[in-house]
MDAnalysis code that builds the backbone (N, CA, C; Angstrom):
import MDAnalysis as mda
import numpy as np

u = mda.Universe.empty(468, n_residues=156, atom_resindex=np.repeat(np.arange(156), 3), trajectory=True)
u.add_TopologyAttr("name", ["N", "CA", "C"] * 156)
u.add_TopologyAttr("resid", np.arange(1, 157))
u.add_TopologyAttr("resname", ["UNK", "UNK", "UNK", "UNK", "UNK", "UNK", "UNK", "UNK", "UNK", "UNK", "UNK", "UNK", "UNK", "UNK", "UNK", "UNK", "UNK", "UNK", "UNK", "UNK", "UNK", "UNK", "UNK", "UNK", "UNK", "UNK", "UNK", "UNK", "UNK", "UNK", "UNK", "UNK", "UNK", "UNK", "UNK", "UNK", "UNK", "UNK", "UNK", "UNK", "UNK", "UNK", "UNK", "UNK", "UNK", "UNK", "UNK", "UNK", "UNK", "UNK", "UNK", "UNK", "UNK", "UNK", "UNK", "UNK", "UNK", "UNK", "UNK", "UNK", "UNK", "UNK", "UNK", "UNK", "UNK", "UNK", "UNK", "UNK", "UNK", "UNK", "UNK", "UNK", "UNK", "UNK", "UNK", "UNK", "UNK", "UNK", "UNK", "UNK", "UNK", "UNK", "UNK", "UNK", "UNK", "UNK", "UNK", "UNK", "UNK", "UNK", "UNK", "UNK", "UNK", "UNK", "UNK", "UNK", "UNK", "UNK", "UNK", "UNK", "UNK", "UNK", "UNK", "UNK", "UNK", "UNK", "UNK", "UNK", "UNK", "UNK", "UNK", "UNK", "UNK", "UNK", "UNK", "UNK", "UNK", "UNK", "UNK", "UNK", "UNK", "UNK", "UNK", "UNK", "UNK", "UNK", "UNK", "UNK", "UNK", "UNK", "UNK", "UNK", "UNK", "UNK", "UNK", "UNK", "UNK", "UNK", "UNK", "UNK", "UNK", "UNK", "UNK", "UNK", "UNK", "UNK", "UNK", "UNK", "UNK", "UNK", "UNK", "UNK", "UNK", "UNK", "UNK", "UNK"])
u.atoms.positions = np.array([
    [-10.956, 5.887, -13.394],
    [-10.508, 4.699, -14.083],
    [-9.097, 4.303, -13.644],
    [-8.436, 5.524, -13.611],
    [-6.823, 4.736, -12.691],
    [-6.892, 4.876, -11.324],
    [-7.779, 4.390, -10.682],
    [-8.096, 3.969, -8.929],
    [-7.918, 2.335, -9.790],
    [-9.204, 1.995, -10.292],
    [-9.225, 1.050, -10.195],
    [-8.235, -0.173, -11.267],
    [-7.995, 0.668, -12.063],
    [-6.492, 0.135, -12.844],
    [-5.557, -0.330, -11.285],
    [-5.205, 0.438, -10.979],
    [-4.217, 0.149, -10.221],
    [-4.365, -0.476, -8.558],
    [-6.257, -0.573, -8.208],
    [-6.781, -1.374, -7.279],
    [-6.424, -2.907, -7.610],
    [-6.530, -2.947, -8.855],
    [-6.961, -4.451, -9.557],
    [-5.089, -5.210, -9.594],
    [-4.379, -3.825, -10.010],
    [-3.183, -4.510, -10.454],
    [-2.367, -4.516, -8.785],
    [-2.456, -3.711, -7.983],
    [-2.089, -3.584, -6.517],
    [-2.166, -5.374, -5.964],
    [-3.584, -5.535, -6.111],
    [-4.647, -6.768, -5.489],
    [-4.108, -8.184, -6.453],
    [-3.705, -7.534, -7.338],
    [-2.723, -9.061, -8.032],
    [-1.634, -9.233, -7.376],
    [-0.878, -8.373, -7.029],
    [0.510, -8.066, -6.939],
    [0.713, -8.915, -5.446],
    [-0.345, -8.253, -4.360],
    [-0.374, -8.572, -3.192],
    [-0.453, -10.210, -2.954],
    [-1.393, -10.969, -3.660],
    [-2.173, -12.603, -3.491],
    [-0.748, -13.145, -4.257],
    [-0.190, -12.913, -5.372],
    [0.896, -13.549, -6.110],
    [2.215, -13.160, -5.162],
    [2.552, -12.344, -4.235],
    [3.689, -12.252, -3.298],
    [2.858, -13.389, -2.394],
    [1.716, -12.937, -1.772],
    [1.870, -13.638, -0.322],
    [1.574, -15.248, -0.654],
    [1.273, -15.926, -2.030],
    [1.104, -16.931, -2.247],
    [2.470, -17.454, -2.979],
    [3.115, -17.029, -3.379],
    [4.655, -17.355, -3.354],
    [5.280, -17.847, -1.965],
    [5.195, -16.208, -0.921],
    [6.012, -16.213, 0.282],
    [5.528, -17.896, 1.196],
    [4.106, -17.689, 1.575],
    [3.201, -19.037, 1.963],
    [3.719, -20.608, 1.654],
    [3.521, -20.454, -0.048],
    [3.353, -21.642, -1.091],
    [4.786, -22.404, -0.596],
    [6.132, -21.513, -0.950],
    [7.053, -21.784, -0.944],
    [7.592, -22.180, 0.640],
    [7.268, -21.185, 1.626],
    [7.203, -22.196, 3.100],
    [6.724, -23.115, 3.193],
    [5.613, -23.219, 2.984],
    [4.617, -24.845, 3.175],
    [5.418, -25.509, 2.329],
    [5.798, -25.612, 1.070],
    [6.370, -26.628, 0.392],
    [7.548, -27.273, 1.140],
    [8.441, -26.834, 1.474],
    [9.543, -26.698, 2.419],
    [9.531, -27.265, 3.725],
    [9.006, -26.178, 4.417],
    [8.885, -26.032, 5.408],
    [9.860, -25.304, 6.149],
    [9.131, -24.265, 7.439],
    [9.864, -23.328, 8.023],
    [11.231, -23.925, 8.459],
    [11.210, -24.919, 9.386],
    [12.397, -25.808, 9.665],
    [13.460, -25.996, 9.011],
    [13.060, -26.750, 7.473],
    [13.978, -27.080, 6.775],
    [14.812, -26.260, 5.671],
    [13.895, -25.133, 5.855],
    [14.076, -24.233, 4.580],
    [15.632, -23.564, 5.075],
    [16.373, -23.203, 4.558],
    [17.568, -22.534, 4.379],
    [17.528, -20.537, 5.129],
    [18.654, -20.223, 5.064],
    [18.501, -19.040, 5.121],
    [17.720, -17.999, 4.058],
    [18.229, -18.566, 2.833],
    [18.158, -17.821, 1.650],
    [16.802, -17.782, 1.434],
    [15.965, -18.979, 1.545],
    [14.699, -19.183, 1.521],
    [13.736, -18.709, 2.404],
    [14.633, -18.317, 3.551],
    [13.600, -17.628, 4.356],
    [13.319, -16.286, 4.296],
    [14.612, -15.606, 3.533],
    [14.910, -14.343, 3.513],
    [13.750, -14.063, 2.399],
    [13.792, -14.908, 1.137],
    [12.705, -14.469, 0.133],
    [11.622, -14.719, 0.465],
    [11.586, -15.587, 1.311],
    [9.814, -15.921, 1.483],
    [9.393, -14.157, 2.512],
    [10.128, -14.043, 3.577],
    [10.082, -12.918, 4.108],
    [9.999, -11.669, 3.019],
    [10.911, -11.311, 1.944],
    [10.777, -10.664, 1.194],
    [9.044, -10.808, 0.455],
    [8.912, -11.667, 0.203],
    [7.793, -12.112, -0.328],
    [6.496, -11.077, 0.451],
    [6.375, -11.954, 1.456],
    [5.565, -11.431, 2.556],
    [5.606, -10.081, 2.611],
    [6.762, -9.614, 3.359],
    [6.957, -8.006, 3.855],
    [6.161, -7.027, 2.535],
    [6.464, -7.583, 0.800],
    [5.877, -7.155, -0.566],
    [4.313, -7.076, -0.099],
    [3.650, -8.464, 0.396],
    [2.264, -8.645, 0.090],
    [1.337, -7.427, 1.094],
    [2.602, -7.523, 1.691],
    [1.738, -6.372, 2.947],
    [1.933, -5.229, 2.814],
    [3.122, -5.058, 1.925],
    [3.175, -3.325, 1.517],
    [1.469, -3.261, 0.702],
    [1.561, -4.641, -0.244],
    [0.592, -3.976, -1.747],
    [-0.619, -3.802, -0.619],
    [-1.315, -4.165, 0.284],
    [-2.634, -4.418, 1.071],
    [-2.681, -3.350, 1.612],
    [-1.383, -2.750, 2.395],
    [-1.786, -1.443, 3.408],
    [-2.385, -0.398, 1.832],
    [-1.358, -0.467, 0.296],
    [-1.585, 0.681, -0.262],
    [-3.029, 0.021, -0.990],
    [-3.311, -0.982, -1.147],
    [-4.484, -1.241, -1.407],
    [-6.231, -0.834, -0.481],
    [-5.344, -1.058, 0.399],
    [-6.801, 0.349, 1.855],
    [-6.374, 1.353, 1.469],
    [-5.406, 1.851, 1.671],
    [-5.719, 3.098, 1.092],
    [-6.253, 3.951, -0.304],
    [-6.128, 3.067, -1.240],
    [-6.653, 3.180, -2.562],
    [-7.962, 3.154, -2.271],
    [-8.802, 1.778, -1.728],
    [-10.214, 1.866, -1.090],
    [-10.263, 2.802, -0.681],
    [-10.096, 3.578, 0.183],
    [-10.452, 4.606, 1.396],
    [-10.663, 6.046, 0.386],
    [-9.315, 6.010, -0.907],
    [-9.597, 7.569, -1.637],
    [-10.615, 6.779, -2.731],
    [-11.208, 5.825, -2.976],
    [-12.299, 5.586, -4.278],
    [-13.516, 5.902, -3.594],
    [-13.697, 5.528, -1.854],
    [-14.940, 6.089, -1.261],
    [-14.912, 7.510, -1.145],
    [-13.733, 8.396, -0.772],
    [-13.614, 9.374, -1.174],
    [-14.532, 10.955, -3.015],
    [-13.726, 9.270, -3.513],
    [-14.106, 9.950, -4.952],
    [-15.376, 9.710, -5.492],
    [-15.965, 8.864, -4.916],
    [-17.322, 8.569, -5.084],
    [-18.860, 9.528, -4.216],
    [-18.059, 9.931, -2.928],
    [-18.451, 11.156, -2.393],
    [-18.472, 12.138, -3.222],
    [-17.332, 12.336, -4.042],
    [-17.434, 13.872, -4.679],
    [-18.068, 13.561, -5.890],
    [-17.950, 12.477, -6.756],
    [-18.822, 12.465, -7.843],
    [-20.464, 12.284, -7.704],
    [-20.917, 11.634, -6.174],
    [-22.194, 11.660, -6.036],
    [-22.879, 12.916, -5.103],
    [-22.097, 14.023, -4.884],
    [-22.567, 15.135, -4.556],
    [-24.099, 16.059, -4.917],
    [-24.144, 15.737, -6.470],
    [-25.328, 16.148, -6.720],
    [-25.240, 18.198, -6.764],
    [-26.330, 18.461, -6.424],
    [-26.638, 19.864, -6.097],
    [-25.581, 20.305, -5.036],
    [-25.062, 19.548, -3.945],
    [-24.419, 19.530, -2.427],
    [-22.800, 19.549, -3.128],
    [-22.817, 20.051, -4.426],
    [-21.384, 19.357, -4.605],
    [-20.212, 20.688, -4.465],
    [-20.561, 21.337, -3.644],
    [-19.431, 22.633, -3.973],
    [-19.397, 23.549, -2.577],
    [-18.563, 23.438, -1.680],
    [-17.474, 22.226, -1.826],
    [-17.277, 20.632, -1.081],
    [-16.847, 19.895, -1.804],
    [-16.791, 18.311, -2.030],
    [-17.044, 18.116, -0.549],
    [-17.963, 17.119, -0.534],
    [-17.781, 16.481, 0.915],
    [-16.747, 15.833, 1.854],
    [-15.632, 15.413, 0.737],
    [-14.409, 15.313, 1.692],
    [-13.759, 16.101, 2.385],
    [-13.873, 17.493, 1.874],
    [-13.224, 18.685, 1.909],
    [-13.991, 19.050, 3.423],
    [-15.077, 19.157, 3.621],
    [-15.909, 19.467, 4.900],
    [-15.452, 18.718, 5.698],
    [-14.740, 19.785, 7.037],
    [-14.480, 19.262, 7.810],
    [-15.483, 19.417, 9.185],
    [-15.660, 18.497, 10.086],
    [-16.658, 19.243, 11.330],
    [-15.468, 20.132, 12.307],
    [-14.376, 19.751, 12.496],
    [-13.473, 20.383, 13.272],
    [-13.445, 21.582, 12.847],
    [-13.273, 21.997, 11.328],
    [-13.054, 23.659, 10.838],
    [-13.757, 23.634, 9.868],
    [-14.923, 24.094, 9.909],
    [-15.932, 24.014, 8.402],
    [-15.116, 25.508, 7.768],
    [-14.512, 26.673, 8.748],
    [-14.205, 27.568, 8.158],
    [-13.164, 27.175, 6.908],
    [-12.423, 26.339, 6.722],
    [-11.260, 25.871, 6.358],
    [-12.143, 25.544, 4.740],
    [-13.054, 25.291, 5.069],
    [-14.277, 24.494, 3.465],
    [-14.458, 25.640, 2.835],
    [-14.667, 26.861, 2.959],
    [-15.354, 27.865, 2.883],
    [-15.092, 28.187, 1.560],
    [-13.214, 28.117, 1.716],
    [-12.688, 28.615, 0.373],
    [-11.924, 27.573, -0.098],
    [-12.562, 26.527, -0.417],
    [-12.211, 25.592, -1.092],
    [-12.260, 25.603, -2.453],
    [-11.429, 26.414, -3.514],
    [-11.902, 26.195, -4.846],
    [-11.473, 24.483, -5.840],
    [-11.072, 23.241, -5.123],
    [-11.293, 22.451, -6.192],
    [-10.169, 21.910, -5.168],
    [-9.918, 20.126, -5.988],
    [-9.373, 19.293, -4.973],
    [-8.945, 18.635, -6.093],
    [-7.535, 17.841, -5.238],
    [-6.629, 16.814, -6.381],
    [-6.256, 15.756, -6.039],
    [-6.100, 14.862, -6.736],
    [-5.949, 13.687, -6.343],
    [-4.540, 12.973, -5.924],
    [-3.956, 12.026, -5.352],
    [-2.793, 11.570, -5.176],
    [-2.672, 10.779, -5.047],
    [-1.911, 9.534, -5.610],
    [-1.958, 7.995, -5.934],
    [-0.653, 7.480, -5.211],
    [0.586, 8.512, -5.158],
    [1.579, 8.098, -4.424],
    [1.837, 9.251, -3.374],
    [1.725, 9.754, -1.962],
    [1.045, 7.907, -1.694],
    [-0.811, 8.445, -1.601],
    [-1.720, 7.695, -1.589],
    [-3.147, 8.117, -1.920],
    [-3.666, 8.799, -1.194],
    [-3.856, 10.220, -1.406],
    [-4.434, 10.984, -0.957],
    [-5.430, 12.120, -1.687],
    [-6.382, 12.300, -0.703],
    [-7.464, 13.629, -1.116],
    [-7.154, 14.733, -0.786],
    [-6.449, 15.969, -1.868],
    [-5.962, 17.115, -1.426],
    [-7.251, 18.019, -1.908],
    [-7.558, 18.947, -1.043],
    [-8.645, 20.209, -1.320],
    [-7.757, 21.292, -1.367],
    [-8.036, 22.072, -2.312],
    [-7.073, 23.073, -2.945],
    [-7.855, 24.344, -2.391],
    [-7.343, 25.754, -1.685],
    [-8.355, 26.603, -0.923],
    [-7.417, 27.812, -1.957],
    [-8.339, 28.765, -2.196],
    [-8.401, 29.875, -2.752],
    [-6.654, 30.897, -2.412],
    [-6.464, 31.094, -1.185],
    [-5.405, 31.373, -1.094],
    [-4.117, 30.299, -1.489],
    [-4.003, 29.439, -1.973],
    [-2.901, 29.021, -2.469],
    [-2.503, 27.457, -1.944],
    [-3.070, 27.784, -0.470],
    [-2.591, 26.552, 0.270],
    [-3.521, 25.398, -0.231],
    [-2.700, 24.393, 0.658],
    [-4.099, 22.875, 0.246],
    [-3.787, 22.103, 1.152],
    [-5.174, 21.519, 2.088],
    [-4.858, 20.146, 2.640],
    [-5.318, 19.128, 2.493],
    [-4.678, 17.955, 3.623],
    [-5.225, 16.752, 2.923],
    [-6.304, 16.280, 3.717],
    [-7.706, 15.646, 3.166],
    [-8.263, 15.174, 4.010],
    [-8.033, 14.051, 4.821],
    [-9.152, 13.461, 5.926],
    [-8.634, 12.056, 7.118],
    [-9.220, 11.178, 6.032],
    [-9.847, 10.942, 5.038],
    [-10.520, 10.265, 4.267],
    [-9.849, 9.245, 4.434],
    [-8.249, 9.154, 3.839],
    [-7.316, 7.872, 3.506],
    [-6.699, 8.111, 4.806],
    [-6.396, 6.967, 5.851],
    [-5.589, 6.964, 7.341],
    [-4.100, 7.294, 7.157],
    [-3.869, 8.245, 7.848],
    [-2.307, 8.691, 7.629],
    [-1.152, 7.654, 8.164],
    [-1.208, 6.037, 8.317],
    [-0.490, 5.672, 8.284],
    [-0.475, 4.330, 7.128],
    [-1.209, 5.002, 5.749],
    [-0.708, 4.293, 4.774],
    [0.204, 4.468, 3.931],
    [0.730, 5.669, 4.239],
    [1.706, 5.880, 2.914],
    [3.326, 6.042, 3.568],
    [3.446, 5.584, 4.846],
    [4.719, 5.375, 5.712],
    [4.402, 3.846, 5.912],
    [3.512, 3.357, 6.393],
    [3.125, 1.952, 6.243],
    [3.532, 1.242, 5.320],
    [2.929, 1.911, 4.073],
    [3.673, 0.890, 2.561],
    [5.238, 0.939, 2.108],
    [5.463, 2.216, 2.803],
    [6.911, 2.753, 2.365],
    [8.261, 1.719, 3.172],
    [7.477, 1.665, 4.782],
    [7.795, 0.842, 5.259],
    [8.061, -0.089, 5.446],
    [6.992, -1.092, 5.006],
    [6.916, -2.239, 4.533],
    [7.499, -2.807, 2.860],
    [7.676, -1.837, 1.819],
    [8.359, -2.046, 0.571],
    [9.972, -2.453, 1.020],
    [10.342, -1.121, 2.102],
    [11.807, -1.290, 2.570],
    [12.158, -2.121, 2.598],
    [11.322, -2.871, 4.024],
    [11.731, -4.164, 4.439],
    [11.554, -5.311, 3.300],
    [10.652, -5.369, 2.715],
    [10.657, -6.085, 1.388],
    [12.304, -6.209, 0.440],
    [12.516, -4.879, 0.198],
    [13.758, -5.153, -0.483],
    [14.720, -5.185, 0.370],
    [15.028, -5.018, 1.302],
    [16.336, -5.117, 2.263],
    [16.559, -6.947, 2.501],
    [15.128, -7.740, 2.660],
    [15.008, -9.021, 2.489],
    [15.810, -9.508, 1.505],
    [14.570, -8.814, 0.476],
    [15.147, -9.249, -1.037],
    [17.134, -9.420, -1.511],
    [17.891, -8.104, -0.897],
    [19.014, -8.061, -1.112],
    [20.048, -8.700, -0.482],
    [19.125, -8.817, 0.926],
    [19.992, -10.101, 1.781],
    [19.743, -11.426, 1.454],
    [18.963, -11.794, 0.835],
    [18.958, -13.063, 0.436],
    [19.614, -13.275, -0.983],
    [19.822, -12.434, -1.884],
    [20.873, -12.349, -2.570],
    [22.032, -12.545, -2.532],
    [22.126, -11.731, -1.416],
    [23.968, -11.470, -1.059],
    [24.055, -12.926, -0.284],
    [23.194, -13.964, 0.604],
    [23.307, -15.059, 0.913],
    [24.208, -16.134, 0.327],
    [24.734, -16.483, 0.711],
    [25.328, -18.239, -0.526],
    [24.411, -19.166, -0.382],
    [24.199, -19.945, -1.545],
    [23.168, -20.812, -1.291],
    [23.551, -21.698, -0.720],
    [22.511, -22.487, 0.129],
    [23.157, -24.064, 1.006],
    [23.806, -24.801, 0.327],
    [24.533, -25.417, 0.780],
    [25.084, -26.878, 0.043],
    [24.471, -27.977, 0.108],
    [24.338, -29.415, -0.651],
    [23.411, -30.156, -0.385],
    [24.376, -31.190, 1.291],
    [23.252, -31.686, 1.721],
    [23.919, -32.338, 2.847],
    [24.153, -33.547, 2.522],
    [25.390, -33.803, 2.983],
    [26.297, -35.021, 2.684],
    [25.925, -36.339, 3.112],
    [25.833, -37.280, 2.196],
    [25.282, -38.681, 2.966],
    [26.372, -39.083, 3.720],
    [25.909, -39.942, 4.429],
    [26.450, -40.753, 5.753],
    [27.699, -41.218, 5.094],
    [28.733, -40.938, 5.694],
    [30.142, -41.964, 5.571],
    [30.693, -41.161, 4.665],
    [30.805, -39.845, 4.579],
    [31.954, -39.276, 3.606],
    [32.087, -38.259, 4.225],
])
């Protein structure tokens, strides 16, 4: 239930940045728009694409979790956990955990250790991290910006 809590609220987050960042260029326009305006619309953007990369990856661990809840008889241990490279590695798999920041499928093995499965692509959670950065580094430079002045009519 909190995959998809936070699929749903991710997938808002993402369409309301990149339809701000968009809305507010087109209204404008790239040309005319100011520094400040470009910096947020960029901020905007750089946001919509953080929420999307962590939004695949949220997809990627719900197909995950849907593997292990539809296991059936086959369910021990989880099919994410099976690897073809090292099935030895499955062997002693006693139980697996979940991870939302950033989303991942951890299989927990009898001696202590745990890894993560390829389920979710390992460049979503440097991807989003990445992309949030640049989001707020936007965000703060267009802050720290002065806003334009209006332009002066003819003859003064």
């Amino acid at each position: 239930m909190t995959i998809l809590a936070l699929l749903v609220v991710a997938a808002l987050v993402c369409f309301g940045l990149a339809g701000y960042g968009f809305g507010r260029l087109g209204q404008i326009g790239v040309r005319r728009a100011d520094r400040r305006t470009r910096l947020r619309c960029a901020a905007a953007l750089a946001g919509a694409a953080a929420a999307a990369v962590y939004v695949w990856g949220l997809l990627n661990l719900g197909v995950a979790m849907l593997a292990t809840d539809d296991s059936g008889t086959d369910a021990f241990p989880t099919r994410p956990c099976r690897t073809a490279s090292a099935p030895e590695a499955a062997a002693d798999v006693v139980g697996h955990r979940i991870e939302y920041v950033p989303p991942r499928y951890i299989c927990l093995r009898r001696s202590g250790e745990n890894y993560a499965t390829d389920d979710v692509p390992g460049f979503v959670g440097p991807g989003a991290a990445g992309l949030a950065a640049t989001a707020a580094l936007c965000a703060l430079l267009a802050g720290m910006t002065p806003p334009a002045s209006p332009p002066k009519p003819p003859g003064q």
